[in-house]
C-alpha positions as CSV (number, residue, x, y, z in Angstrom):
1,X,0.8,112.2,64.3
2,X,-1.2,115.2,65.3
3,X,-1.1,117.0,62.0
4,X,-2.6,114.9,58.5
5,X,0.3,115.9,56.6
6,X,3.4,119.0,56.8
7,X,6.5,119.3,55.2
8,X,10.1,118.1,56.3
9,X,13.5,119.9,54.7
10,X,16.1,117.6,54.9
11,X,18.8,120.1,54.0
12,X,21.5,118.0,51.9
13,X,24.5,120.9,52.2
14,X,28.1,121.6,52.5
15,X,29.0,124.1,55.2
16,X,31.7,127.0,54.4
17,X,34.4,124.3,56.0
18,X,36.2,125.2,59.2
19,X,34.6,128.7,59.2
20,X,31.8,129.4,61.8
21,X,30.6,132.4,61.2
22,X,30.2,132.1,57.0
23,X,28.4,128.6,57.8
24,X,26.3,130.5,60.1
25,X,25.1,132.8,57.4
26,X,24.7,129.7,54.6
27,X,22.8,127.7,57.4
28,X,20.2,130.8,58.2
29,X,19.3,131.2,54.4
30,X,19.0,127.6,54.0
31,X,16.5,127.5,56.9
32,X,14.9,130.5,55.6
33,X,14.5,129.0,51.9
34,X,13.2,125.5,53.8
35,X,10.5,128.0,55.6
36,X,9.7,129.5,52.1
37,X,8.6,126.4,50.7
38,X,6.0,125.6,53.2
39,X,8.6,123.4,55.0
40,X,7.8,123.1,59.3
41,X,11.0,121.2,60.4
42,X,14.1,121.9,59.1
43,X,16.8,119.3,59.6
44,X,20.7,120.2,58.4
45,X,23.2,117.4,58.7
46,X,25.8,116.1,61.6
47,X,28.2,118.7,62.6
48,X,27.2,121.4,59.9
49,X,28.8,124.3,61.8
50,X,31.8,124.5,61.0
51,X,31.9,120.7,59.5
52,X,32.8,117.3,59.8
53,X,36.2,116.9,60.5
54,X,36.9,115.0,57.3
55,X,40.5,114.6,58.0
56,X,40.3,112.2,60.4
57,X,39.7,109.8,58.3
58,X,42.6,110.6,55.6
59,X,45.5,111.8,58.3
60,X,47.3,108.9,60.1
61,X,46.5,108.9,64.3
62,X,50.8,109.4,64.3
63,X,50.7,112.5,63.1
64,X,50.3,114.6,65.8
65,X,51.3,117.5,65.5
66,X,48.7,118.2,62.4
67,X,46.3,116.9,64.3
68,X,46.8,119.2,67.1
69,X,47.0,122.4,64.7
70,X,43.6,120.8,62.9
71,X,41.7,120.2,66.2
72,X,42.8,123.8,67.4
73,X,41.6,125.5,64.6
74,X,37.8,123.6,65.0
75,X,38.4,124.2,68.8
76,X,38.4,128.2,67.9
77,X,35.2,127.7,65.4
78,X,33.4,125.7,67.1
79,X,30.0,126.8,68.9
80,X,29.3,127.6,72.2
81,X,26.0,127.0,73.6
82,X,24.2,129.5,73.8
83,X,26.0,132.3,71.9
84,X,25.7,134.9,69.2
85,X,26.1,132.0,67.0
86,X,22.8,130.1,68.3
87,X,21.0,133.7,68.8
88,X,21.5,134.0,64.9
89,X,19.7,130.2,64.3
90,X,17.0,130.6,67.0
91,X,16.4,134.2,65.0
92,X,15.9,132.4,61.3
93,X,14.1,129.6,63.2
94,X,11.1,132.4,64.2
95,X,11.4,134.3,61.3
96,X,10.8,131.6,59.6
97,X,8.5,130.0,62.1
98,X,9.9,126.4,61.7
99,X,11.4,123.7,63.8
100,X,15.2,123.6,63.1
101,X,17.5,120.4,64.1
102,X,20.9,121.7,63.1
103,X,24.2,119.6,63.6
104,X,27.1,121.7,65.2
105,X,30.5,121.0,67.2
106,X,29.9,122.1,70.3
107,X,32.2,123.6,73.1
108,X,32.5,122.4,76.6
109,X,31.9,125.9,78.0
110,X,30.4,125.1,80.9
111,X,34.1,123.1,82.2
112,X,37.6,123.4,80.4
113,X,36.9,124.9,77.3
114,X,38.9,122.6,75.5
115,X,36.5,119.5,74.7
116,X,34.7,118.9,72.0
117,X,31.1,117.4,71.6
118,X,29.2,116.8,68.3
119,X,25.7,118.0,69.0
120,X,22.9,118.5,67.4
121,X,20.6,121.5,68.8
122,X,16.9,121.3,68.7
123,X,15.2,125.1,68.0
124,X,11.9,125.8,67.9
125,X,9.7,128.1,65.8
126,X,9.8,131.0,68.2
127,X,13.4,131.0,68.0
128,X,14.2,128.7,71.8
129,X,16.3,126.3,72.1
130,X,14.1,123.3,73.1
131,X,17.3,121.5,73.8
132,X,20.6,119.3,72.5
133,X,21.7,116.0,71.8
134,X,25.0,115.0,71.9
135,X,26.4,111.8,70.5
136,X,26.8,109.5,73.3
137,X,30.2,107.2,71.7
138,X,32.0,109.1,69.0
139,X,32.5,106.6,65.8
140,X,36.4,105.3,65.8
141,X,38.9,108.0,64.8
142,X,36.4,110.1,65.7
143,X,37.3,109.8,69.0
144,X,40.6,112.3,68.5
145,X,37.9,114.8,68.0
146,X,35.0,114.6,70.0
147,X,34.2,113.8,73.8
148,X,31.5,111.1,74.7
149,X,28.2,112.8,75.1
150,X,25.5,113.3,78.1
151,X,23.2,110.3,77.4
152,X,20.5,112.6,79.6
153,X,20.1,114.3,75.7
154,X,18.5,111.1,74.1
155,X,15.1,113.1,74.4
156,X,11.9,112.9,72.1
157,X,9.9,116.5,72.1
158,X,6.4,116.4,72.3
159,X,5.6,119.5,69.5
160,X,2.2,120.6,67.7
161,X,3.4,118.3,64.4
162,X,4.6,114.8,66.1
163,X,6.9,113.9,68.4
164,X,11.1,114.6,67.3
165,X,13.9,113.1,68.5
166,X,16.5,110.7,67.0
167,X,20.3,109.6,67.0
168,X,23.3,110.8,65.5
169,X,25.3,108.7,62.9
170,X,26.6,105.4,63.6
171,X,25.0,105.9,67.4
172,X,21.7,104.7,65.3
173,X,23.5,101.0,65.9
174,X,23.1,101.2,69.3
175,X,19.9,99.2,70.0
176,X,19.3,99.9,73.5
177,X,19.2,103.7,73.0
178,X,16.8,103.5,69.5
179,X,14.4,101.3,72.1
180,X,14.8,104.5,74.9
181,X,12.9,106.7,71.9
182,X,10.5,103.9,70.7
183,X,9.2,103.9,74.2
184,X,9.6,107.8,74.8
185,X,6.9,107.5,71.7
186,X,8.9,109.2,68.5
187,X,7.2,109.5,65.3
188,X,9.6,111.7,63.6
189,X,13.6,110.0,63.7
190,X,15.7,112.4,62.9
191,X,19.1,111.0,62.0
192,X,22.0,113.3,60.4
193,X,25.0,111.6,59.7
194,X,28.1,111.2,57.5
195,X,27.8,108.4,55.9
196,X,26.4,108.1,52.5
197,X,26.4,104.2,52.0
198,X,23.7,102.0,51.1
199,X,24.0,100.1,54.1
200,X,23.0,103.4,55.6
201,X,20.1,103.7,53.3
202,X,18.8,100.2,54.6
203,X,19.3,101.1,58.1
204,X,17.2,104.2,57.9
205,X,14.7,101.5,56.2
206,X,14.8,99.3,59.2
207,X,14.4,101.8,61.7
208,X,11.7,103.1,60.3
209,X,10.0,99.8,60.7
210,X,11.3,98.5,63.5
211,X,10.1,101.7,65.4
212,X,6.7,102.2,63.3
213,X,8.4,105.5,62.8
214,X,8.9,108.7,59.5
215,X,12.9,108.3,59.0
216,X,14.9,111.7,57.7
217,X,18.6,110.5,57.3
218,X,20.1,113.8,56.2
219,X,24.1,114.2,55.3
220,X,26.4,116.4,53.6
221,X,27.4,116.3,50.2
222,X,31.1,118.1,50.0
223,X,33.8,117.9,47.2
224,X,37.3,117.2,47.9
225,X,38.2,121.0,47.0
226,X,35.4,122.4,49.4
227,X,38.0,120.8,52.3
228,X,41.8,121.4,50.7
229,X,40.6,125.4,49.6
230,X,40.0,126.0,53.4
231,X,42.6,123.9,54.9
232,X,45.5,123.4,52.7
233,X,47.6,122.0,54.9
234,X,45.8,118.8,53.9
235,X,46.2,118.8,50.7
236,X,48.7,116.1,50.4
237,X,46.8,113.8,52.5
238,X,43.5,114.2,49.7
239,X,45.9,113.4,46.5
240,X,44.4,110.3,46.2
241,X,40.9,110.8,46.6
242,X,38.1,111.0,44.0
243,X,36.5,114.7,43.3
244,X,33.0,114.1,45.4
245,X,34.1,112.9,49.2
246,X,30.3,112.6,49.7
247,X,27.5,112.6,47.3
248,X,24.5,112.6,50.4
249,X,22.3,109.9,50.0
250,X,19.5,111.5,52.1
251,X,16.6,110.2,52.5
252,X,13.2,110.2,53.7
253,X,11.4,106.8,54.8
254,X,7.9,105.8,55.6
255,X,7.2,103.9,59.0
256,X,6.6,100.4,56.6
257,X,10.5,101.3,55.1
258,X,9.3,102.7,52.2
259,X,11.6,105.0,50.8
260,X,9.4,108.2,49.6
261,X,11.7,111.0,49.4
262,X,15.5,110.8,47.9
263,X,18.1,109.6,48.0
């Protein structure tokens, strides 16, 4: 580490679900309140803009025809890269001079149009975009939803604080690519996700020593009406489920494993 000490948001959040440009807005003040309390990196969980596609796990594969309505409606909020959307993050980013990590479902602009990658942009404080990620082998049913990613993202940046980087998810059980950023030299593993389990909390525990490395696992916490009141149409398919589909469980881990922040 190049700095003694700093301080690390890891933004625990629900965005405004399946809209891009309200999560936008809740995303900017959350970076801007991180940035008010002395925080210098700023890390908001896996797919924040406009959300995890929840549903995937609730509606049967069968049913396409949902799907298809579902997956066009994230197609038309999802984030292109760059944008007005990004401008408006790289903008809070300087203002607030921090380092922003920031989850997002990302557009294939640069081919069809019509694939979907779940990314996770890198901003600096000046407001740039140092650069994405984007998860290289979507988790199961996930796989309806987003494309494989470009394993030339699996990155660490070299920044005043330390050197950033991480995986996305269940991605983090893919040995081979944690070595790639042991020996790129991380000190900071950055790893949003969706999974709230304690299995999860002992993986971001292992990690952290296995790669002599600080740990942030960051996810959202979401109710079951924060998904039905903006898509309705799966209402039916949530009958069953508790009120809380995710309470977090983010976390904050020392490079001996030692949990010192959450969950």
């Amino acid at each position: 580490m190049k700095n003694d000490t700093f301080g690390i948001a890891a933004i625990q959040a629900f965005p405004v679900f399946m809209d891009r440009e309200a999560t936008i807005d809740k995303a900017c003040k959350l970076i801007l309140e991180a940035a008010e309390n002395d925080a210098k990196i700023a890390l908001l969980p896996e797919a924040f803009v406009p959300g995890f596609p929840d549903w995937i796990w609730n509606v049967s594969a069968g049913e396409m025809t949902l799907h298809q309505q579902l997956y066009a409606k994230l197609l038309d909020q999802a984030v292109t890269v760059p944008s007005s959307a990004t401008e408006r993050l790289c903008a809070a980013a300087q203002e607030g001079g921090i380092y922003v990590i920031i989850g997002i479902n990302e557009r294939n602009s640069e081919a069809s149009g019509g694939s979907l990658y779940n990314t996770r942009l890198y901003i600096d404080p000046q407001g740039n975009i140092m650069g994405k990620h984007q998860k290289l082998v979507p988790t199961a049913p996930e796989r309806m939803i987003w494309a494989y990613g470009d394993p030339g993202g699996v990155k660490v940046f070299n920044t005043p604080l330390c050197k950033i980087g991480g995986l996305t998810c269940w991605e983090n059980y893919m040995p081979l690519v944690r070595y790639s950023l042991y020996e790129q030299g991380i000190e900071l593993y950055l790893a949003p996700t969706y999974d709230e389990s304690e299995v999860w909390k002992a993986s971001m525990q292992h990690i952290a020593r296995e790669g002599r490395t600080y740990v942030i696992g960051c996810c959202m916490v979401s109710k079951k009406e924060d998904i039905v009141a903006h898509c309705p149409e799966l209402a039916p398919y949530y009958e069953a489920s508790d009120v809380w589909i995710n309470t977090g469980n983010s976390l904050i881990v020392d490079p001996n494993g030692e949990i010192i922040a959450g969950p």
